[in-house]
C-alpha positions in Angstrom: 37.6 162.9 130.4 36.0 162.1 127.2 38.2 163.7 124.9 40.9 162.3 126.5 39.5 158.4 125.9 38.9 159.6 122.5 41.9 160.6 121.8 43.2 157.2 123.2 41.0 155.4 120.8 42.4 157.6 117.9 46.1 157.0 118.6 45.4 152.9 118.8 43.5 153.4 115.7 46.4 155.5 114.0 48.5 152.8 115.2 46.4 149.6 113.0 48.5 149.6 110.6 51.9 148.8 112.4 52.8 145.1 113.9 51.8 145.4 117.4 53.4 142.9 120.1 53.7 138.8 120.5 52.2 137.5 117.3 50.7 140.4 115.7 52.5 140.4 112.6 54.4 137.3 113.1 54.1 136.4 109.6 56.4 137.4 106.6 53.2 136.9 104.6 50.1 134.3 103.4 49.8 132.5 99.7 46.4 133.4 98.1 45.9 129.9 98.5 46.1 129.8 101.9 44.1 133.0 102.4 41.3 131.6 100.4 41.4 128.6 102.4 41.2 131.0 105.5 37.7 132.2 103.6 36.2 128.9 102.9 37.0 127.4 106.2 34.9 130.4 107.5 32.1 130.2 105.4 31.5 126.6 106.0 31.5 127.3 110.0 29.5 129.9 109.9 26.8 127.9 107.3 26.0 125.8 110.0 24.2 128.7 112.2 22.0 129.2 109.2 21.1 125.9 108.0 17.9 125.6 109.8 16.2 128.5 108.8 14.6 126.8 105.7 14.0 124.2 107.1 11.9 124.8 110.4 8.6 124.2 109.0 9.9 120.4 107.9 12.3 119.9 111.3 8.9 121.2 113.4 6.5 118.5 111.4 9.3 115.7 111.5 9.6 116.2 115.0 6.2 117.2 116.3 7.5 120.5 117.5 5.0 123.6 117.8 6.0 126.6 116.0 7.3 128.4 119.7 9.0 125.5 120.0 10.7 125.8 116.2 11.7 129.3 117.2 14.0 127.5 119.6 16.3 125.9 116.9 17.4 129.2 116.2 17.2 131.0 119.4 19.3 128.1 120.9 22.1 128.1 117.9 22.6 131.8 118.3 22.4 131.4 122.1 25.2 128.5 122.0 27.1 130.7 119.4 27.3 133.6 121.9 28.8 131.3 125.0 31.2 130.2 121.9 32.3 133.7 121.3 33.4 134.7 125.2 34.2 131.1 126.5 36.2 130.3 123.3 37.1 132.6 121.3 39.3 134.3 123.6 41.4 131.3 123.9 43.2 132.5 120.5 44.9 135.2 122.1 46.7 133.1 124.6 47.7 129.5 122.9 48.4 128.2 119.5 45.2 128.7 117.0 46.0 126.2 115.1 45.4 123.5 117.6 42.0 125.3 118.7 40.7 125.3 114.9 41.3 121.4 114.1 40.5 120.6 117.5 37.2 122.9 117.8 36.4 121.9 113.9 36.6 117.8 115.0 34.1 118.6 117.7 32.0 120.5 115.5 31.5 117.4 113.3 30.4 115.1 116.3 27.7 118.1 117.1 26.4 118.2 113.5 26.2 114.4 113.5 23.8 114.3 116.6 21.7 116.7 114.9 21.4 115.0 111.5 20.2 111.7 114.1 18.3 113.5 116.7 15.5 111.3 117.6 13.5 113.7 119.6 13.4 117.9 120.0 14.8 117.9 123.3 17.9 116.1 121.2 17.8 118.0 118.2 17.4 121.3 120.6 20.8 120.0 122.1 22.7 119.6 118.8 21.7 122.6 117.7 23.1 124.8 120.5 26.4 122.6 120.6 26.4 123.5 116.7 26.5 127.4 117.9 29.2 127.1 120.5 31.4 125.2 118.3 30.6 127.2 114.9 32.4 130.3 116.5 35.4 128.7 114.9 35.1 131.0 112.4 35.7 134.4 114.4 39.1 132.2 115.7 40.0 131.8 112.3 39.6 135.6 111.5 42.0 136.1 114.1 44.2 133.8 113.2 44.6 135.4 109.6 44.8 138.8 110.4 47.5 137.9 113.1 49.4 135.9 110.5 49.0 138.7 107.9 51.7 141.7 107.1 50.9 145.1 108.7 50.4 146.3 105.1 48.2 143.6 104.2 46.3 143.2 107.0 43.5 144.5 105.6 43.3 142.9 102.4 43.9 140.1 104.2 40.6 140.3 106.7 38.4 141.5 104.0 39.0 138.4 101.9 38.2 136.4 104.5 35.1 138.2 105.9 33.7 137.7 102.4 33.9 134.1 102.7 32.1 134.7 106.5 29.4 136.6 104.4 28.9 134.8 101.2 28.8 131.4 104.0 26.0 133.1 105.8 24.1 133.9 102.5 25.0 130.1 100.6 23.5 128.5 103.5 20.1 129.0 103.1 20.2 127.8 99.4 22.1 124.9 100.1 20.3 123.5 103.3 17.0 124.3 100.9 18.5 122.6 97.8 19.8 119.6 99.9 16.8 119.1 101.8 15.0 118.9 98.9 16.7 116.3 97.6 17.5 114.0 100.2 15.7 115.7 103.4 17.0 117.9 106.4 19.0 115.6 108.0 21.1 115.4 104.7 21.8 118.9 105.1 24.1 118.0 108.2 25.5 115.2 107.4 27.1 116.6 104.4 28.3 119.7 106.8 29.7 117.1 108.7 31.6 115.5 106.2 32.8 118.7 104.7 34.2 120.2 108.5 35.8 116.9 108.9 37.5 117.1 105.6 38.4 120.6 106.4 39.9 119.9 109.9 42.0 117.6 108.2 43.4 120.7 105.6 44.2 122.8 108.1 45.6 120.9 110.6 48.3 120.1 107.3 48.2 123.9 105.9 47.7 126.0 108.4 51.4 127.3 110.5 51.8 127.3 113.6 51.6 130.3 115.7 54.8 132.0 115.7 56.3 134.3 118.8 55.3 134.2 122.6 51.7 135.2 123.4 52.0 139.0 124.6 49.8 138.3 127.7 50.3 135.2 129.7 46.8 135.2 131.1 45.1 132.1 132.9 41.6 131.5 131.4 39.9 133.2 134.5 42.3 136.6 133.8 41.0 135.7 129.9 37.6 135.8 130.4 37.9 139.0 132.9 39.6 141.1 130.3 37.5 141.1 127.9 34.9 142.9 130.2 38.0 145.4 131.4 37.7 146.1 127.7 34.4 147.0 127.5 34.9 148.9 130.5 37.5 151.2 129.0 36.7 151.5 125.3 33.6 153.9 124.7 34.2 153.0 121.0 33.9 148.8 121.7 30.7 149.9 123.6 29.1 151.9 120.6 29.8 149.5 118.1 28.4 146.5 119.9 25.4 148.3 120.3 25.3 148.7 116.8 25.7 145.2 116.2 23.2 144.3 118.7 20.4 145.9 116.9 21.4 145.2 113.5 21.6 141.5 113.6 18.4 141.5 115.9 16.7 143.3 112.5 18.5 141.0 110.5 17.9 137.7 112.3 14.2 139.3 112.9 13.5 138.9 109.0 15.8 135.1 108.0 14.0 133.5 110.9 11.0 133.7 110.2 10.7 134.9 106.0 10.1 130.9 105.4 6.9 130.9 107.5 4.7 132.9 105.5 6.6 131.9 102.2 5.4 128.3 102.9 1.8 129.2 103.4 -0.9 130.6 100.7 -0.6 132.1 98.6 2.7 130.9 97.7 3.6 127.2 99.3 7.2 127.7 98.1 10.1 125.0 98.5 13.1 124.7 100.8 15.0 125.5 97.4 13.2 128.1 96.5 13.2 129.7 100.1 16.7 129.1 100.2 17.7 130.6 97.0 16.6 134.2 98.8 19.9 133.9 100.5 21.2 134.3 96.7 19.5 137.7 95.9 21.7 139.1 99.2 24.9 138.4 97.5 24.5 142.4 97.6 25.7 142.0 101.0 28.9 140.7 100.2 29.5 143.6 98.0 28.5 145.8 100.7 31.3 144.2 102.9 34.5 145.2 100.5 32.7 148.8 99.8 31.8 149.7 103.6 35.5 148.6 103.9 37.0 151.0 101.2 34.6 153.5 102.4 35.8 153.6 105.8 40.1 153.6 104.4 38.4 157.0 103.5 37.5 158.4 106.8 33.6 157.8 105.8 33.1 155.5 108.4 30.3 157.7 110.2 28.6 158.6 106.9 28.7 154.8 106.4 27.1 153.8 109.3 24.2 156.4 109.1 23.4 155.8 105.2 23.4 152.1 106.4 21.0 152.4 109.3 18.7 154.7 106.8 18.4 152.2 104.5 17.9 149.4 107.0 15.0 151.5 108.5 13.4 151.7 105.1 14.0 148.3 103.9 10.5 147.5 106.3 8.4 149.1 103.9 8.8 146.8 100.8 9.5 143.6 103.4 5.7 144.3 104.4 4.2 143.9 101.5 5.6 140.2 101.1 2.4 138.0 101.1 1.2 140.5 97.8 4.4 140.7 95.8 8.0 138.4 96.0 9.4 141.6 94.0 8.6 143.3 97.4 10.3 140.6 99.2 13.4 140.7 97.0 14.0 144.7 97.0 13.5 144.5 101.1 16.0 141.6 101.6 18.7 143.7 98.8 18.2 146.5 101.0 18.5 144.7 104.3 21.4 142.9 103.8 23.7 145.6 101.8 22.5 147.8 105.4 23.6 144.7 107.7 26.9 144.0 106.4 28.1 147.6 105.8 27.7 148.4 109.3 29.1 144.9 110.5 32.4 145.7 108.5 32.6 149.2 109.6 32.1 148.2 113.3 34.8 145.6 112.5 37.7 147.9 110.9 37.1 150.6 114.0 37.5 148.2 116.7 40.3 145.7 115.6 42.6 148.8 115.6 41.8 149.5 118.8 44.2 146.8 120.4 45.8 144.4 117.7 47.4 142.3 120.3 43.7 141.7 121.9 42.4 140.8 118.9 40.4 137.6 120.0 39.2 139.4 122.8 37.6 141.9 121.0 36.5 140.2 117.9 34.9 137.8 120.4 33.2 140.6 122.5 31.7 142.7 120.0 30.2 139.4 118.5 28.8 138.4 121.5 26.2 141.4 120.8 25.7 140.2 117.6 24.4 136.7 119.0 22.6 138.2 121.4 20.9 140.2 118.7 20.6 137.5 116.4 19.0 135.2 119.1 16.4 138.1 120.2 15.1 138.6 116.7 15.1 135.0 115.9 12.8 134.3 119.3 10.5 137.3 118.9 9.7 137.3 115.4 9.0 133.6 115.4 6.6 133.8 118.7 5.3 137.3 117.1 4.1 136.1 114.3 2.3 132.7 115.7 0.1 135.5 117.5 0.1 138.5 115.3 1.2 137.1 111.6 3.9 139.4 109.0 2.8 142.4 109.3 3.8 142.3 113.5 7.1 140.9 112.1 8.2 143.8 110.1 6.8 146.3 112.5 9.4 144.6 115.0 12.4 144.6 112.7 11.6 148.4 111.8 11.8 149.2 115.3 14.9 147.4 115.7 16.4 149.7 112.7 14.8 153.1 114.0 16.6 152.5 117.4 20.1 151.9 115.4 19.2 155.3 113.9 18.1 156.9 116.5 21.1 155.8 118.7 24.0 156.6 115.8 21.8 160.4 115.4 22.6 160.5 119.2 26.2 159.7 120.1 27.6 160.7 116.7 29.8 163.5 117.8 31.0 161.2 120.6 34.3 159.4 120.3 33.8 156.6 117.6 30.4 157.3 118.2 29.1 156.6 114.4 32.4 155.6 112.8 33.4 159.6 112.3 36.4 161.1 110.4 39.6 159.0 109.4 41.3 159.6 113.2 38.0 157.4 114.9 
């Protein structure tokens, strides 16, 4: 029965903030230094999905690639990001995390290095979706920290480190832009390169080994199987990928394609100056410890909905880019505080769902958001070859509406849009 599942979810929710089995809790505690080192290790991961989004125009000349074609260096990250987060990810609930960070950072490097030498697109295309499988790193670190965290600090302790996720995401586009300036794309990663293979060699040094038996001894096939058995049985996992699905598609429908008409008349802006958008959305990292306060309150619901609202409406101002970069700057404020207070909230409901799973379901809910991330990315790119911005921003409004429309729909259902404090 429905109540029944709902009342299932609320008791595992109630229950977040005790130690659950295995290693859930294994830790007396983590030094600032070492959460902070959590953060960074994140942010840098995660920079290397973003990279290339101010640089497509330059990788598309420099490699004779038509702009369909260009679309693909973000479709294919995002595509290779998504096999990362159901093939790999998982893998933290069953062996020791540390070995799966330094060994999945090392090959990380060797990925970045074939695309900062890729001779042709077909090589470059390759890199880039070895980049995405490998990048997913980051949700295994996020994993790792709030499994090494105290039951009372748990939370502290993920919201630190999802800032570093968020402010990684945003820094990305103004480095690569900065950095390519200077010394071209390719610079961009080699010098991610160097700085994962410097970080590998950190945390293989700093970072404990996982503590206490695994609470499910699982062979990879049983893995990979239970994280659908999860989707199967948590309404509430369902809702929020959905969520996360169309959110990112919005979001990844406006960073993969802004550059284009930003480099064209009237305005023939730099990779720096693209870049240093990712700057104004620093409002989106503030938007990540709020949304998490918020929902501590029971306002998760009322969270969500503002959120979508203002995601909706952040179209209006993004379409009036080619007349006015104040336009531009209030839409991509508005779209990013939206976009990360709904990725937070989605996060808080459904680690408490099973603490002991928390790979698994970290790894499944983001497996919408690359699949979101990767739709917008290919659409709006191939969209506005044939219909220009305009097209563009009609497609990321329709992307919001339907969050909307779906969170107006199943709000009174169980964790349907984040509800009171027992969802």
């Amino acid at each position: 029965m429905p109540g029944n599942r709902g009342e299932a979810a609320t008791r595992r929710a109630e229950r977040a903030g005790t130690a659950g089995p295995g290693r859930e809790g294994s830790a007396d505690g983590l030094s600032r230094g070492v959460v902070m080192l959590f953060a960074v290790a994140c942010g840098v991961a995660v920079a290397n999905v973003y990279f290339s989004q101010p640089l497509l125009v330059t990788m598309g000349r420099d490699l004779a690639m038509s702009p369909a074609l260009v679309g693909g260096v973000v479709t294919l990250t995002h595509v290779g990001y998504g096999f990362g987060l159901f093939l790999l990810v998982p893998l933290g609930d069953t062996a020791d995390r540390r070995r799966i960070v330094v060994a999945q950072s090392l090959l990380l490097v060797a990925a970045l290095a074939v695309v900062a030498t890729a001779p042709t697109a077909a090589v470059l295309l390759a890199g880039m979706a070895a980049v995405g499988l490998l990048a997913v790193v980051t949700q295994t670190l996020v994993a790792f920290a709030a499994a090494l965290a105290p039951p009372a600090g748990r939370g502290r302790v993920v919201g630190t480190v999802t800032s570093g996720v968020v402010i990684g995401i945003l820094l990305a586009r103004t480095a690569s832009g900065l950095l390519a300036d200077l010394a071209g794309w390719r610079a961009v990663y080699l010098a991610s390169a160097a700085l994962t293979g410097l970080l590998a060699l950190v945390l293989y040094r700093v970072l404990p080994r996982d503590a206490g038996a695994p609470p499910e001894a699982l062979r990879y096939g049983q893995l990979l199987r239970s994280m659908v058995t999860l989707f199967a049985r948590e309404p509430l996992l369902r809702l929020r990928a959905l969520f996360g699905l169309l959110v990112f598609a919005a979001f990844s429908t406006l960073w993969s394609s802004v550059a284009l008409p930003l480099s064209e008349a009237p305005y023939f802006l730099s990779h720096s100056a693209i870049g240093a958008l990712g700057l104004i959305g620093a409002a989106g990292a503030l938007a990540a410890s709020a949304a998490g306060r918020l929902n501590d309150r029971g306002l998760a619901r009322r969270t969500t909905g503002t959120a979508l609202a203002l995601l909706a409406v952040s179209w209006v101002p993004l379409a009036f880019t080619r007349s006015s970069l104040w336009s531009l700057v209030a839409g991509v404020v508005l779209l990013d505080l939206a976009v990360q207070a709904v990725h937070v909230t989605n996060q808080t409901l459904i680690h408490a769902l099973r603490p002991a799973a928390g790979s698994r379901l970290i790894g499944g809910y983001m497996v919408f958001y690359s699949v979101g991330s990767a739709t917008g990315a290919i659409a709006a790119t191939s969209l506005y070859a044939v219909a220009g911005w305009g097209a563009v921003c009609a497609l990321g409004a329709a992307f919001s509406c339907l969050g909307l429309v779906v969170w107006a729909l199943t709000r009174d259902e169980p964790g349907g849009g984040g509800g009171s404090r027992r969802t």
